[in-house]
C-alpha positions, 0 to 999 in steps of 0.5 A: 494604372502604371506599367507595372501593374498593367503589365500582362503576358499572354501564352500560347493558348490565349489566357493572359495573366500578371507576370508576377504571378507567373510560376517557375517551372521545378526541375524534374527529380525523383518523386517530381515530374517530367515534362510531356512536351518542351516547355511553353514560356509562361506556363507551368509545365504538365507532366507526368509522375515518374518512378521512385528510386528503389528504397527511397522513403515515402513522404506525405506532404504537411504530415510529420513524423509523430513518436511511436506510442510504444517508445512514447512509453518507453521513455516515459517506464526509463524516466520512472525506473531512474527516478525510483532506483536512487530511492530504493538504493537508499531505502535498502542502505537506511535499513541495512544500518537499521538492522546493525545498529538495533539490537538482537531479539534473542532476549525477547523470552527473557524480557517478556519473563521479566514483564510478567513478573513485575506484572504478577503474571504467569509465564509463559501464559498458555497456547493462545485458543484459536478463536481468540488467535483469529480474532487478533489476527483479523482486527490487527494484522490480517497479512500475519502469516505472509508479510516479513513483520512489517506491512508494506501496503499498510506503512506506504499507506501510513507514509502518505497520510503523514505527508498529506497530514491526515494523520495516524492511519494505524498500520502497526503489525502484531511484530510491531506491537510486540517491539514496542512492548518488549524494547521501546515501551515508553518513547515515542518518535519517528527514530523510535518507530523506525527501530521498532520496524528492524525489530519487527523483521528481527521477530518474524525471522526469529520465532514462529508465528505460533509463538509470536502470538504467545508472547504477544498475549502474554504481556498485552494490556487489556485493561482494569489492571490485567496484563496478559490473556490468562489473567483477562480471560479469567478476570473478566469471564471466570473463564479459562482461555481456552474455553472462550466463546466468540464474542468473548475472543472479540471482547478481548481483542478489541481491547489491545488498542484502548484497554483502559478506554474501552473497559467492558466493566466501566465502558461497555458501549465503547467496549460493544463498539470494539467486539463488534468490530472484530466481528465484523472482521472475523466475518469479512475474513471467513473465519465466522458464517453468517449464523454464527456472526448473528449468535455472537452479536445477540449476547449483550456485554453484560450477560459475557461479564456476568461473572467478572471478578470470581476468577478461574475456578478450574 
């Protein structure tokens, strides 16, 4: 053993120990302690805690300062608002150019006149019948009295299955579907989707709802060659439109989206998918209790077609 490591000190109360782990004795501060005697050479001195400074922090030995959970978000709501306020700015500059450069919806009377002419139709058709007004509105838009002619929930969800390439998820209103027929029959594509959303606020602010629904059932394919509600209702049923029963108005609605498809005459199995679907509908919205839901599915397709062909008699 060298001198170094045998040597040794010996204090005042006879316990010896290595010089190297001998301990510094800390000057007395705030917060530290004061000596209770004069200090022992090579001893660390034992005192007693003193008074804190007035107004001076507590600090708690190894424990860090950690975020607030409120300003954590805090930071975390500034960091959304600044990412999505740049998007909004632009969303709201797209569509104002949209709203410019898209052309006015006062000519709409006049070009639903003209497509009924070419179609031999009557305009204006008559005053769409509750039944089939409900049943419209409860398979394609079911938000028509309150949204401003497009659905946001509906195009946000129709924007999240083009960019996870789900595909077409629908979402379409009934002003939608009214500009398509009216002012972009025929194209297609995303700048053409875009101009038939002005279009659609342009009509909801421009008509009532009442007439939209006219318009609308005025010029509406619903397939084997008969455009508008009159001519439907009376070329499938015999039947005025105004005297339409319930699983006839749901017949006829589900027929907007595939006239030709589900033709009740050629296809009545996809035509009975369709009305029972608007039924389906028509129920979860209230507009049809359960007795009366039960009533319409019981009469088969073929007994509400039964006098296809023999036209309105009165």
């Amino acid at each position: 053993m060298s001198e170094t490591e045998g040597m040794m000190v010996r204090g005042s109360d006879g316990e010896s120990a290595r010089s190297s782990d001998m301990t510094i004795p800390l000057p007395a501060g705030p917060g530290l302690t004061e000596p209770d005697g004069p200090p022992v050479p090579g001893r660390a001195p034992v005192g007693r805690l003193l008074p804190e400074a007035p107004g001076a922090a507590q600090v708690r030995p190894g424990v860090r300062g950690a975020p607030r959970p409120g300003r954590r978000w805090r930071r975390l709501l500034r960091a959304v608002v600044l990412s999505v306020t740049p998007l909004v700015l632009l969303a709201v500059v797209v569509f104002g150019g949209l709203l410019l450069v898209t052309p006015s919806v006062g000519n709409a009377r006049a070009l639903a006149h003209a497509q009924d002419s070419s179609h031999h139709a009557v305009y204006p058709g008559p005053p769409v019948p509750a039944r089939f007004a409900a049943a419209l509105v409860a398979t394609e838009d079911h938000r028509f009295a309150s949204e401003p002619g497009i659905d946001p929930i509906a195009v946000g969800r129709v924007i999240v299955a083009r960019l996870t390439g789900r595909g077409d998820q629908g979402g379409a209103t009934l002003y939608q579907q009214l500009a398509k027929v009216l002012y972009t029959q025929g194209r297609t594509g995303l700048a053409v989707e875009a101009e038939q959303v002005a279009l659609a606020v342009k009509l909801k602010f421009s008509y009532s709802g009442a007439e939209i629904l006219r318009l609308y059932a005025g010029v509406v394919y619903f397939g084997h060659g008969f455009y508008g509600l009159a001519a439907a209702s009376c070329g499938y049923f015999g039947t005025p439109a105004d005297r339409l029963s319930w699983p006839q108005a749901a017949l006829l609605a589900g027929l907007v989206q595939g006239p030709s498809a589900d033709d009740p005459l050629l296809y009545p199995h996809r035509a009975r998918a369709r009305e029972q679907h608007v039924i389906g509908r028509l129920t979860a919205t209230g507009a049809l209790r359960r007795a009366q839901t039960a009533a319409a599915l019981a009469q088969p397709v073929s007994r509400l077609v039964a006098h296809a062909g023999r036209g309105c008699t009165g």
